[in-house]
C-alpha positions in Angstrom: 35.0 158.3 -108.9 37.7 158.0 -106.0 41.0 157.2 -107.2 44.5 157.1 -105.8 48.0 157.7 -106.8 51.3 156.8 -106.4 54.6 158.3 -107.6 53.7 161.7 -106.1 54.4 164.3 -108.5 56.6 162.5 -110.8 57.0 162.6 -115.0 53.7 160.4 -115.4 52.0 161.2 -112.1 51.7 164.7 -112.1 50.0 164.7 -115.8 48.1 161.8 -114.8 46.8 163.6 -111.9 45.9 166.7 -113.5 43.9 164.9 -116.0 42.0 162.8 -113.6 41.2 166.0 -112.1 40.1 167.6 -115.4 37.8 165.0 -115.8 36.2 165.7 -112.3 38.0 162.4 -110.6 38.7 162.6 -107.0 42.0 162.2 -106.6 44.5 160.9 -104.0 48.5 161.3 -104.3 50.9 159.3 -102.7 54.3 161.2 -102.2 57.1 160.3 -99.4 57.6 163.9 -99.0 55.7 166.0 -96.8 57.0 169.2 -98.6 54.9 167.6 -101.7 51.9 168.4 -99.9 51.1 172.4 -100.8 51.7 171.8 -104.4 49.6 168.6 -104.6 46.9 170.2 -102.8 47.3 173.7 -105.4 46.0 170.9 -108.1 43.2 169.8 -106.2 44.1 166.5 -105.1 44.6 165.6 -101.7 47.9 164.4 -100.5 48.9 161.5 -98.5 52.0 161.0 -97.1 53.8 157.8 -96.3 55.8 155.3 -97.9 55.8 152.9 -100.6 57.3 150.5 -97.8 54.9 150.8 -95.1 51.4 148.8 -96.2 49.2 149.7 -93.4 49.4 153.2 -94.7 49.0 152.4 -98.4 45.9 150.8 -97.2 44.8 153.0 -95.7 45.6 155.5 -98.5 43.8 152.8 -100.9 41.0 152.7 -98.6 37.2 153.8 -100.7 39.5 154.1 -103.6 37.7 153.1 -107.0 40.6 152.6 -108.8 44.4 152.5 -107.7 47.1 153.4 -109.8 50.6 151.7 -108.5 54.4 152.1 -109.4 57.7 151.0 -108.0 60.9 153.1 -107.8 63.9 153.9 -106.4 65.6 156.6 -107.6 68.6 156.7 -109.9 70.5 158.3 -107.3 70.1 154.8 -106.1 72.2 152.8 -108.4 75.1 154.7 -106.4 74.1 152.6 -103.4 76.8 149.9 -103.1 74.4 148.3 -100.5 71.3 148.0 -102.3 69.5 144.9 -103.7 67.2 146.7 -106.3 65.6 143.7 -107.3 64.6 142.5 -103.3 64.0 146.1 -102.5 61.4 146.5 -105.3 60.1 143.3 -105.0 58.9 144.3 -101.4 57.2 147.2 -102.8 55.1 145.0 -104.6 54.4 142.7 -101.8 53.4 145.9 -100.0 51.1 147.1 -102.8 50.0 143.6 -102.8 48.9 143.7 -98.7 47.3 147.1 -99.0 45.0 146.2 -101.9 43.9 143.4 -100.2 43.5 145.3 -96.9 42.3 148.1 -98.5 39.4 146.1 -100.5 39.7 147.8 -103.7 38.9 146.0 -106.7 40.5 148.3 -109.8 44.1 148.4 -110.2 46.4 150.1 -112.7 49.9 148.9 -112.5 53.0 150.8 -114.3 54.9 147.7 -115.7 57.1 147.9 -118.5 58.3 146.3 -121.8 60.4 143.5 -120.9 57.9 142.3 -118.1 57.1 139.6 -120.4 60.1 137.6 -119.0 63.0 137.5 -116.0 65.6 135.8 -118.5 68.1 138.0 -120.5 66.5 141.0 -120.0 68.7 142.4 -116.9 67.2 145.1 -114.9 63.8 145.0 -116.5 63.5 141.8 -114.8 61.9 143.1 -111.5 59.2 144.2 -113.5 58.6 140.7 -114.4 58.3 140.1 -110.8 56.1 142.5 -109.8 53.5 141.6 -112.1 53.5 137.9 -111.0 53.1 139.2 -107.2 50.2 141.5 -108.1 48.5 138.3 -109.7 48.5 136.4 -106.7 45.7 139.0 -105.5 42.2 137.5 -105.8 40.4 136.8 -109.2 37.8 139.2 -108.4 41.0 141.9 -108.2 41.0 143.5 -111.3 44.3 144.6 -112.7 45.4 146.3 -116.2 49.0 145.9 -116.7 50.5 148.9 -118.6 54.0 148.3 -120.0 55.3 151.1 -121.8 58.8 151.0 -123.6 61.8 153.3 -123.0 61.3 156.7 -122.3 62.5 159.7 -124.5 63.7 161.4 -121.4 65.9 158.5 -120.8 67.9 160.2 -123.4 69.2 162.8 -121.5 71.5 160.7 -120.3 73.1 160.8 -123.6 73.8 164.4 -123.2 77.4 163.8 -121.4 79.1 161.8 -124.1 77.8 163.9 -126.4 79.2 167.0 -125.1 82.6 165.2 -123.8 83.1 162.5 -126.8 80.5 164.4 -129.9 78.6 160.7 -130.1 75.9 159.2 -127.9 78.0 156.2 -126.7 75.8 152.9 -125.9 76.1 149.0 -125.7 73.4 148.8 -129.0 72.8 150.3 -131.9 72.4 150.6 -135.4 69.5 150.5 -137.6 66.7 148.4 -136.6 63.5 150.7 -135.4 62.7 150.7 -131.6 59.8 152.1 -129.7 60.0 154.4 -127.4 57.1 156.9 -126.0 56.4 160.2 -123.8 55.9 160.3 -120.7 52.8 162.0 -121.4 51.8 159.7 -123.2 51.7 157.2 -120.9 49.9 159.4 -118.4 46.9 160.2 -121.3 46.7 156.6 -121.9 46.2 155.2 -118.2 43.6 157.8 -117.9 42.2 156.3 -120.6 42.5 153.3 -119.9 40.9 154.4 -116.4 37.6 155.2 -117.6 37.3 151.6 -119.5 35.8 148.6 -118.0 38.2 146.4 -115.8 37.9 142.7 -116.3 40.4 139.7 -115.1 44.0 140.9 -115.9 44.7 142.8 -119.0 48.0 144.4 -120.8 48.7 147.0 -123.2 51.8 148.4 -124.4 52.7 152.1 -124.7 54.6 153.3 -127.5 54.9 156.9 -129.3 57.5 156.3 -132.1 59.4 154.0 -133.9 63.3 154.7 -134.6 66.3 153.3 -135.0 69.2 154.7 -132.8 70.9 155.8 -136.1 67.8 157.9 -136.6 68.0 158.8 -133.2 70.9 160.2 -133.2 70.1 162.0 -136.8 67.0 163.7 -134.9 68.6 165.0 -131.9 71.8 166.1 -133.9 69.8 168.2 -135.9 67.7 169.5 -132.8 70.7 170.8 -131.5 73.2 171.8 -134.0 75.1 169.0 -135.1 74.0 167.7 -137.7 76.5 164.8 -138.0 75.9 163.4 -134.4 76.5 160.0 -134.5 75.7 156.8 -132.6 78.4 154.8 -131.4 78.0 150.9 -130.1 80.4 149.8 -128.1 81.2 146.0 -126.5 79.1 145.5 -122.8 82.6 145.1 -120.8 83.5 148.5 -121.9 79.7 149.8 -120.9 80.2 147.9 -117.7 84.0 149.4 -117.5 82.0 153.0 -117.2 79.2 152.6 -115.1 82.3 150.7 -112.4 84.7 153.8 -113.0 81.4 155.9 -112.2 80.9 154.4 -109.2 77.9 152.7 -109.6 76.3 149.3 -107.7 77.6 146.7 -109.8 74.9 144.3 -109.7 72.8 147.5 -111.5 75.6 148.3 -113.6 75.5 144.5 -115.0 71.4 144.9 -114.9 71.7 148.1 -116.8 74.0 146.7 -119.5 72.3 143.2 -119.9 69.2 145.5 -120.8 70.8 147.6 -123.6 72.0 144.1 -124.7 68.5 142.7 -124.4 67.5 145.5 -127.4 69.8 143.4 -129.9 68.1 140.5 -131.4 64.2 140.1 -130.4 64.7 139.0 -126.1 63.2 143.0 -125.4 60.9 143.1 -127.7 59.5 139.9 -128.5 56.2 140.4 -126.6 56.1 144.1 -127.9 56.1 142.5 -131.5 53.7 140.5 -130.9 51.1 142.9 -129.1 51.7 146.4 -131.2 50.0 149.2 -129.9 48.5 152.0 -131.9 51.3 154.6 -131.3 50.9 157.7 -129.5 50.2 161.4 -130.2 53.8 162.7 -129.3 57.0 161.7 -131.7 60.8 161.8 -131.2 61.1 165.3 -133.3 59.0 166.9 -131.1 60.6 165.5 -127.6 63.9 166.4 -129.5 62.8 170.5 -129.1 62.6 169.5 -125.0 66.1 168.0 -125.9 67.8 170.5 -126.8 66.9 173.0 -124.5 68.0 170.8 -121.8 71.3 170.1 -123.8 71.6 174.1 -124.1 71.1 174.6 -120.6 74.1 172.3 -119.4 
């Protein structure tokens, strides 16, 4: 089985890779950077490089592919781009992905959505995942295409790392004691191989999730991980989030994206879908991420 990758050697791509591999899989990798290529080839893939924004390549790159797996990014040092419309820039990738897999033929495709790509109301940034999906389900019926939409990341939580060291709290626009979902990035890599050796039919979805916990258990976990033991969670209003993220520098049309997310978690706009379509959680829980944690938070 031929199958090709994008997101070069990223949190879920590498893994993914390697256990495509493992299983014997032919495997292309997409990266943008040609230094990628001795270290992609070292795992026994074969590299391709090009962009996410040129489709003649990524057709070409999909071309006698069985399956294709496809994600859109852009980088958080991209939020820092005063010029940037995320939402049109992303959107093109998808039109591109779009081009090249009808170009390119292929018939299989794997997309990395997200939770929230249920809806483009209320749930700010998460919204151009939303908008992705519907352009990939413009391709042909006989296109196959599993939607995998996993929920936040636990190493989305090093980002808490700053307030806790300047302010002793994790400092966000939610919280409180109400469970969330959240999952490893490996194990959303073991699930879309998974889900990669499974029959494709029509257009599918499946949620990703490792663990359920509140942000007050959250912050219990990772306080305990790494020495403090009374590590709190602090909410605070969205105009002093969005008051930050300005001071910090950032785009504001992704500041005010960013912050209508977090504010998306209260009440049931995030998760309503989620609820509805529970997955069976995932191998890997927050007490174990929380070792990875704190040797992160050590090393800063």
């Amino acid at each position: 089985m031929k199958i090709t990758i994008t997101g070069s050697l990223g949190h879920i791509s590498k893994p993914l890779a390697q256990e495509l591999i493992k299983k014997g899989r032919t495997v292309t990798v997409i990266s943008s950077k040609p230094e990628r290529q001795k270290d992609i080839e070292a795992m026994g893939a074969i590299a391709a490089i090009g962009t996410m924004e040129d489709a003649d390549f990524l057709a070409a790159a999909f071309k006698d592919a069985d399956i294709v797996y496809v994600m859109e990014t852009m980088g958080a040092h991209s939020f820092m781009d005063k010029n940037l419309d995320l939402m049109a820039a992303i959107s093109q990738i998808g039109q591109n992905y779009k081009q090249a897999i009808e170009q390119s033929g292929v018939k299989q495709v794997v997309h990395l959505s997200s939770i929230g790509a249920h809806t483009n109301i209320g749930n700010g940034i998460l919204a151009f995942h939303y908008n992705v999906e519907n352009i990939l389900k413009q391709l042909p019926s006989d296109v196959s295409i599993k939607f995998m939409r996993p929920v936040g990341f636990y190493y989305n939580m090093f980002a808490f790392i700053p307030t806790i060291k300047t302010q002793g709290a994790i400092v966000a626009n939610y919280g409180g004691d109400s469970k969330e979902p959240w999952v490893s990035h490996l194990d959303i890599a073991a699930v879309i191989a998974e889900e990669m050796e499974k029959p494709f039919a029509g257009r599918e979805i499946r949620y990703i999730a490792s663990d359920e916990v509140s942000p007050n258990e959250v912050a219990a976990i990772l306080g305990a991980a790494i020495g403090k033991p009374d590590l709190k969670w602090i909410a605070i209003p969205d105009e002093q989030m969005m008051q930050g993220m300005m001071a910090a520098g950032m785009n504001p049309a992704i500041a005010k994206g960013l912050v209508e997310m977090n504010a998306s978690r209260r009440g049931d706009v995030l998760y309503e879908d989620y609820n509805h379509n529970r997955p069976i959680l995932s191998k890997i829980k927050l007490k174990e991420f929380a070792k990875e944690f704190a040797a992160v938070y050590n090393k800063q």
